[in-house]
C-alpha positions as CSV (number, residue, x, y, z in Angstrom):
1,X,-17.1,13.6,19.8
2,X,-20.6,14.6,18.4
3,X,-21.7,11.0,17.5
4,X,-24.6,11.1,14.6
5,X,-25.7,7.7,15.8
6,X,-24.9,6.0,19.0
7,X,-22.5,2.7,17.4
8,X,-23.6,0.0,20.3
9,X,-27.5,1.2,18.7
10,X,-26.4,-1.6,15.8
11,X,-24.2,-4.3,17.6
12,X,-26.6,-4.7,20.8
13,X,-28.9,-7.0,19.8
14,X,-26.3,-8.9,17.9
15,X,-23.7,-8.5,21.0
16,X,-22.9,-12.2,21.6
17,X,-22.8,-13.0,17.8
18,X,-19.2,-13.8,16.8
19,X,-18.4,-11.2,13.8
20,X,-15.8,-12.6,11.1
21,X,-15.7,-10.1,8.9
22,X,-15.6,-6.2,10.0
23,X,-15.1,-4.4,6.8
24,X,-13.7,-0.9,7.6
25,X,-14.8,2.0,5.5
26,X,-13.2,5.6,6.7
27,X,-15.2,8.3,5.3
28,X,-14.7,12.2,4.9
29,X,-17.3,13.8,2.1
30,X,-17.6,10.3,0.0
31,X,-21.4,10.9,-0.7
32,X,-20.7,10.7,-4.7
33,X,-19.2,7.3,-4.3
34,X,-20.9,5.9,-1.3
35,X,-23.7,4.4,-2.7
36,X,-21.8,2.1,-5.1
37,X,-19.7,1.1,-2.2
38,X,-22.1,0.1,-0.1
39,X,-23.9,-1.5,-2.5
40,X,-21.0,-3.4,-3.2
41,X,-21.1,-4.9,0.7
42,X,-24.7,-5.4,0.5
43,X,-24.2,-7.6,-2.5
44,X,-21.4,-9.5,-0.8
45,X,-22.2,-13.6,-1.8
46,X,-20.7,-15.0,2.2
47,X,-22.0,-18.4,1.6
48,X,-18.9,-20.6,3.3
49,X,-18.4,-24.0,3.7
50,X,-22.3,-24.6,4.0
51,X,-22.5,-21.9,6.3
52,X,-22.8,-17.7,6.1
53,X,-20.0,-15.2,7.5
54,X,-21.2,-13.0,10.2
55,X,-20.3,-9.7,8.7
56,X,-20.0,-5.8,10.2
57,X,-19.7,-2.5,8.3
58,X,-17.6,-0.1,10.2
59,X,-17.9,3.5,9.4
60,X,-16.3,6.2,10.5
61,X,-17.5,9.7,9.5
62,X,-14.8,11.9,9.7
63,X,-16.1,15.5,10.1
64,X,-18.0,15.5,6.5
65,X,-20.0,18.4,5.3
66,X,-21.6,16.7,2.0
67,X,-24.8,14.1,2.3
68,X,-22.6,11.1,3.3
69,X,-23.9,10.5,6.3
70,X,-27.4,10.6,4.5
71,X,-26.7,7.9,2.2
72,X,-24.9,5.3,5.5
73,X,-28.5,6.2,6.9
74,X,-30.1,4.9,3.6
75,X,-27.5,1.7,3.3
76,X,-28.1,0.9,7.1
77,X,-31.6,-1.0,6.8
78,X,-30.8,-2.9,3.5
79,X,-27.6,-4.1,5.0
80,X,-28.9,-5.4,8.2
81,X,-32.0,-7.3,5.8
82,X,-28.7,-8.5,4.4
83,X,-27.8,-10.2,7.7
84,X,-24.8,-7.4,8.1
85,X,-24.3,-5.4,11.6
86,X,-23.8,-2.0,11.1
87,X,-21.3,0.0,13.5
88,X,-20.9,3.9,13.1
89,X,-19.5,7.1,14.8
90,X,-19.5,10.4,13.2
91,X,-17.1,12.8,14.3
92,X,-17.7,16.6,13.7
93,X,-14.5,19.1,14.2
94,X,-14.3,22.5,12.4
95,X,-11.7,20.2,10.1
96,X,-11.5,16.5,9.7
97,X,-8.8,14.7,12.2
98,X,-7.7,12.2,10.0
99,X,-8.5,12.8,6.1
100,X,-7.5,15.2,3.0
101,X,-10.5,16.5,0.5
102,X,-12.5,12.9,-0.4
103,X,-9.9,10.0,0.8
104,X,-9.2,9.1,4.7
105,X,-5.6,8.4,6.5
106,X,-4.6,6.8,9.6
107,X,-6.7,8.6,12.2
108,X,-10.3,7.6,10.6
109,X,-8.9,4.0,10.0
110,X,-7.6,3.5,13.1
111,X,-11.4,4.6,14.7
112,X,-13.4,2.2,12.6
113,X,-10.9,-0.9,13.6
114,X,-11.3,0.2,17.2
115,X,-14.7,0.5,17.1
116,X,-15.2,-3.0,15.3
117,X,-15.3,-6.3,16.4
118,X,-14.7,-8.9,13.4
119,X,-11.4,-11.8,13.8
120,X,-10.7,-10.1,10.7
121,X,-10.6,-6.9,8.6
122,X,-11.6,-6.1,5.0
123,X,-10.4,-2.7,4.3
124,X,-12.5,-0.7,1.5
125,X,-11.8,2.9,0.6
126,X,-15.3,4.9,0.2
127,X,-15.0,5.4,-3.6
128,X,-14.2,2.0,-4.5
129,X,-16.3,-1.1,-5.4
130,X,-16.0,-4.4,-4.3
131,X,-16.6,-7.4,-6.5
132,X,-19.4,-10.0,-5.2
133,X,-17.2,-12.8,-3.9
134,X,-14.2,-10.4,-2.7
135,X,-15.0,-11.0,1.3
136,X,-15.3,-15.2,0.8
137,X,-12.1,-15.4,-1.5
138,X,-9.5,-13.4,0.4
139,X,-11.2,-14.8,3.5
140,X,-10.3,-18.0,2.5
141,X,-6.6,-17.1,1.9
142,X,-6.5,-15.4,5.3
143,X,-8.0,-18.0,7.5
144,X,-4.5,-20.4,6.1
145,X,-1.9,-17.6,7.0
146,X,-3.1,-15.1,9.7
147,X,0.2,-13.3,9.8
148,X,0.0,-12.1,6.1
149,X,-1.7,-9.2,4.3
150,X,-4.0,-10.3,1.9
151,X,-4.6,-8.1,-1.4
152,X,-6.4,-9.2,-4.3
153,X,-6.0,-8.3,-8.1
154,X,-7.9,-4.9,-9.0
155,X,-9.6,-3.3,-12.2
156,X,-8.4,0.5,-12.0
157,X,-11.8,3.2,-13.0
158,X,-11.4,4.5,-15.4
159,X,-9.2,1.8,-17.2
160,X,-6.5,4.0,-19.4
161,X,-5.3,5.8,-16.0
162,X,-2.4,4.8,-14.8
163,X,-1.8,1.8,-16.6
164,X,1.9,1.0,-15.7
165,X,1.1,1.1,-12.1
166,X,-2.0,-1.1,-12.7
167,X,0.2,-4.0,-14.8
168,X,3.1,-4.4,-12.3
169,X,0.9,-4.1,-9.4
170,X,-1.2,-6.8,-10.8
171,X,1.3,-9.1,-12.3
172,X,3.9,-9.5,-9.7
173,X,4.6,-12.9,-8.5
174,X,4.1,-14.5,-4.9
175,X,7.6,-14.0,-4.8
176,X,7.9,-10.3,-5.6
177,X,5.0,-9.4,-3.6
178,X,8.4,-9.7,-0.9
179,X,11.1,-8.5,-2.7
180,X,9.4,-5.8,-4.7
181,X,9.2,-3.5,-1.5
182,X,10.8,-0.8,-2.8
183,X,9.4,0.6,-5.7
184,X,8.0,4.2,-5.9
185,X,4.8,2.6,-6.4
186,X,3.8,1.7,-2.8
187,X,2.9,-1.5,-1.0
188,X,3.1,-4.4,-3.6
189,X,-0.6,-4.9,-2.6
190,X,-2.6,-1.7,-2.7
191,X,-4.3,-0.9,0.8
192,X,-8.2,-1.0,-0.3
193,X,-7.3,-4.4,-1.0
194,X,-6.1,-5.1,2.4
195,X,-7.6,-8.3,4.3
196,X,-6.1,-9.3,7.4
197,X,-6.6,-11.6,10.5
198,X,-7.2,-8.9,13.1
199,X,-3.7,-9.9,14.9
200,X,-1.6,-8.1,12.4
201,X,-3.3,-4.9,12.2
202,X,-2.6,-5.0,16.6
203,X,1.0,-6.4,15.8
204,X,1.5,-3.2,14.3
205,X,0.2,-1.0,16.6
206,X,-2.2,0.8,13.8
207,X,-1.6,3.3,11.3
208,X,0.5,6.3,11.5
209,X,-1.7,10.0,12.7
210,X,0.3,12.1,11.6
211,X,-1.9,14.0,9.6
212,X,-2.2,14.8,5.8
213,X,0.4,13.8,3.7
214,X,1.5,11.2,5.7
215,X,2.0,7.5,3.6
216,X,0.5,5.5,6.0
217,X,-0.1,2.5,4.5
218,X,3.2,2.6,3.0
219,X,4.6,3.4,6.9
220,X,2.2,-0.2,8.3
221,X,3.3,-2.3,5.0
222,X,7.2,-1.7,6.0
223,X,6.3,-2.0,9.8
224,X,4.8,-5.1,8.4
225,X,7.3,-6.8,7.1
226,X,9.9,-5.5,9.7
227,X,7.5,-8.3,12.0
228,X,8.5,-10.8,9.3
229,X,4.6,-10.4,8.1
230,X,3.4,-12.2,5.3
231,X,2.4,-10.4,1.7
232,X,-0.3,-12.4,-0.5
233,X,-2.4,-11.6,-3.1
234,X,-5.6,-13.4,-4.3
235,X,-5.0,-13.8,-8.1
236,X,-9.3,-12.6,-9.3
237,X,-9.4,-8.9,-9.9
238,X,-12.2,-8.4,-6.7
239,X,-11.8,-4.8,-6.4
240,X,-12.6,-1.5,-8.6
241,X,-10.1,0.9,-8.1
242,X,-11.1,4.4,-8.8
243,X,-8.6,7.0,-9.9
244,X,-9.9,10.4,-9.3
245,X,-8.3,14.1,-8.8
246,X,-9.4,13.7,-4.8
247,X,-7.6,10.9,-4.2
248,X,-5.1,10.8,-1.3
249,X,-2.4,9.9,-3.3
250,X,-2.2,13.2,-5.3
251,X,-2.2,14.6,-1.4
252,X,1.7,13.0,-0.6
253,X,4.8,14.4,-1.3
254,X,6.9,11.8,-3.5
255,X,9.8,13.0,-1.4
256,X,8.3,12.1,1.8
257,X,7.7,8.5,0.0
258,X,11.8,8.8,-1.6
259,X,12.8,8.9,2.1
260,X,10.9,6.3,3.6
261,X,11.9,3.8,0.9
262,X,15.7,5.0,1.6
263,X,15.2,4.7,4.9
264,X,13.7,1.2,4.6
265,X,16.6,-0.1,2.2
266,X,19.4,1.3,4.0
267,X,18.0,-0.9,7.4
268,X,16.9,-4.3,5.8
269,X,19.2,-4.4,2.5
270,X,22.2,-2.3,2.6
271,X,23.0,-2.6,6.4
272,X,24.2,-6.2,5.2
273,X,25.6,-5.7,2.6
274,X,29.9,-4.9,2.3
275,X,29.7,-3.1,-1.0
276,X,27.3,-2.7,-3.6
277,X,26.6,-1.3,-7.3
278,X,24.5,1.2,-8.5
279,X,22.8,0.7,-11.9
280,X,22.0,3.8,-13.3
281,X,24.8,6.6,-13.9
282,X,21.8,9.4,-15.1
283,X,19.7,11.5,-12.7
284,X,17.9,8.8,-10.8
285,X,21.0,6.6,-9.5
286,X,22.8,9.5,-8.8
287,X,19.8,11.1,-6.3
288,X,19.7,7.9,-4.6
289,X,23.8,7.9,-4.1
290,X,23.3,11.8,-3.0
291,X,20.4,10.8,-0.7
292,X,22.8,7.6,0.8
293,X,23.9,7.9,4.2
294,X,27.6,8.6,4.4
295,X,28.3,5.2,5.5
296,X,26.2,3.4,2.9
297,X,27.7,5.7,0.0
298,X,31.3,4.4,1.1
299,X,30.1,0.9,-0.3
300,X,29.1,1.8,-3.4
301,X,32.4,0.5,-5.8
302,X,30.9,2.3,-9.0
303,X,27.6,3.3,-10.7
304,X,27.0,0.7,-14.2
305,X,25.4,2.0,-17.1
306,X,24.8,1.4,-21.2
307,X,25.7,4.9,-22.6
308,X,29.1,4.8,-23.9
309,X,29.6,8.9,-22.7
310,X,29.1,7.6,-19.1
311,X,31.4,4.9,-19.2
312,X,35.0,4.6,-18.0
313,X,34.5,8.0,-16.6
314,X,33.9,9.2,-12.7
315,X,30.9,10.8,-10.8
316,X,31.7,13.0,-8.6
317,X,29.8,14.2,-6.0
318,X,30.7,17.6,-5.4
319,X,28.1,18.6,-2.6
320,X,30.3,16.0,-0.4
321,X,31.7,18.2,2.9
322,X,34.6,15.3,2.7
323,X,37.7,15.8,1.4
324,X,38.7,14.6,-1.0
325,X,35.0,14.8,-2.9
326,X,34.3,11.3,-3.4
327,X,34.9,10.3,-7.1
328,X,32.6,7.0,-8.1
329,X,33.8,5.1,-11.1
330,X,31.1,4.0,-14.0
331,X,31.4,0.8,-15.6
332,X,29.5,-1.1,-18.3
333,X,26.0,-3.2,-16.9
334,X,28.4,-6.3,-18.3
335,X,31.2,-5.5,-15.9
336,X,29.2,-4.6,-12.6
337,X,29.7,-6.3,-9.3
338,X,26.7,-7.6,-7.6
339,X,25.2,-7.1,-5.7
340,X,23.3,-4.0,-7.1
341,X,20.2,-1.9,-6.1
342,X,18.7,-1.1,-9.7
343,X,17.3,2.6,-10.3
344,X,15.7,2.9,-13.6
345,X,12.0,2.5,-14.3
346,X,10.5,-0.5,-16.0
347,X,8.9,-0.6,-18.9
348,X,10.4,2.3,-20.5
349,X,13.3,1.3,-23.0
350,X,11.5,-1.1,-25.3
351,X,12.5,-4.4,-23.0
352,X,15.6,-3.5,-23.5
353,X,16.7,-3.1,-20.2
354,X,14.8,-6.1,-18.8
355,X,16.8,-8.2,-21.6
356,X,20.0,-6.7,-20.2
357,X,18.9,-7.7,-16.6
358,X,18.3,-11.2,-17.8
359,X,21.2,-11.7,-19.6
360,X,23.5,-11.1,-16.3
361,X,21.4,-14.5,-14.6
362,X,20.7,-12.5,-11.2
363,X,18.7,-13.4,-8.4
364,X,16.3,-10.6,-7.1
365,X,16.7,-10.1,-3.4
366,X,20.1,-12.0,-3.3
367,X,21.8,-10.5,-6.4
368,X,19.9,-6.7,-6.6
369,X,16.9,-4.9,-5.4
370,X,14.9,-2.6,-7.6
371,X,14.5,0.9,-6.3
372,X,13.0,2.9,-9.0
């Protein structure tokens, strides 16, 4: 490692100080958004209970050939006047170990929680923007559940982009931030919103390294919960979200994310479950039949469905090696046996399938999942 600055260079003096608060920021080539997210730390209001959190700034520089390490140079002297350590290792390789164009993944994470020493963690992604009280409010929520991931409500930059994303992820209930788990969308609380009691992140054993295209936060959120972790949300929007064409997100393959989430379902839902129903007789239920296990397609009675042309016939999968080709009845959404794992997308048919949902008087996570 060819380390920039020595890390202990910031902590020494400060070595027997207790740190609440290490807020990791992974970086590779953030230098255009650096300076509003640090400024966003530095501005931090940590007044608590008459008293001030004790807070560190991780970085890890991941290999990065723009002026980002320039600007953390700049940020380091206002943050310490601020009353903030500063601990941070650059790494040079001909390629960056653990990022893709502007956005880190689990090897540059991983580095800046090692090399921090706060009880907890405030995760911040280079190009986003914290809100003033962000650190006090979900510190707050974590100090009363230490097992749990704390995310916060978030104002996506630039507002118009993905605006369907930004309503569900926003408006889910304590309740769904549990069930919810298995939506294309990701963790029910995005990761630069994460804030956690250092425990869980160790309870874990870390993010996932395997390189570039790998959904790691999705891969820790289901690890998560396979702990019986804890999901919360802090109901202020303390986080800008930037949407941008560097963003790792554009970087993962959505099949890589369809299999996980299949894999996910099949071990906590379907593995219990005798037989099931799948809502949606069109091109989404039937990839997720087609993408079943052979074991959990044998539990599936019949696909439901409101277009008349669907109903009271059979699918049938014919790229099935058994014989005979398993033939899957499809019945009206009025006649389906729960439980069910629903496959259509929200928001898309007027309300008209969320009135149909309604009508039937299911319980989510008892009665159906959503997996859309």
């Amino acid at each position: 490692m060819d380390s920039y600055v020595d890390a202990r260079k910031y902590v020494k003096e400060d070595a027997g100080v207790k740190v609440d608060v290490s807020v990791i920021i992974p970086v590779h080539n953030g230098a255009t958004w650096l300076d509003a997210c640090l400024a966003s730390v530095e501005q931090q209001q940590l007044q608590q209970n008459g008293a001030v959190l004790m807070v560190e700034v991780s970085l890890f520089l991941d290999s990065c050939t723009d002026a980002s390490e320039t600007v953390v140079q700049q940020w380091i002297p206002p943050l310490q006047r601020k009353g903030c350590c500063v601990t941070l290792t650059t790494e040079h390789n001909s390629s960056p170990r653990g990022v893709l164009l502007s956005c880190t993944v689990g090897y540059a994470k991983n580095r800046a929680v090692e090399q921090s020493r706060g009880e907890f963690l405030c995760f911040l992604d280079a190009d986003d923007v914290m809100m003033p009280t962000r650190i006090r409010k979900q510190y707050e929520l974590a100090c009363k559940a230490s097992n749990a991931i704390v995310g916060c409500r978030f104002v996506r930059d630039p507002p118009e982009s993905t605006v369907r994303f930004t309503r569900w992820a926003n408006t889910l209930t304590q309740e769904q931030l549990q069930l919810q788990v298995f939506m294309s969308h990701g963790p029910t609380v995005i990761m630069p919103t994460w804030f956690c009691h250092r425990r869980v992140f160790d309870h874990v054993g870390g993010f996932s390294e395997e390189g570039a295209g790998t959904p790691e936060d999705l891969i820790f959120f289901f690890h998560h919960l396979r702990l019986r972790g804890k999901v919360l949300r802090h109901d202020d929007e303390l986080l800008v979200y930037r949407y941008h064409p560097q963003a790792t997100t554009f970087s993962i393959d959505e099949q890589t994310i369809w299999d996980l989430r299949m894999k996910e379902l099949e071990a906590r839902v379907l593995c219990s479950w005798e037989a099931f129903t799948i809502w949606n007789a069109g091109k989404q239920g039937r990839k997720f039949y087609r993408s079943l296990s052979k074991e959990a397609q044998r539990k599936v009675v019949a696909f439901c469905d409101v277009d008349a042309k669907k109903i009271n016939s059979f699918y049938t999968y014919e790229e099935s090696l058994e014989r005979p080709k398993p033939k899957v009845p499809i019945v009206h959404f009025t006649e389906a046996r729960p439980p069910l794992v629903i496959c259509m997308k929200l928001e898309l048919t007027g309300g008209k399938f969320e009135e149909n949902l309604a009508s039937l008087k299911l319980e989510e996570g008892k009665d159906y999942h959503l997996f859309n």
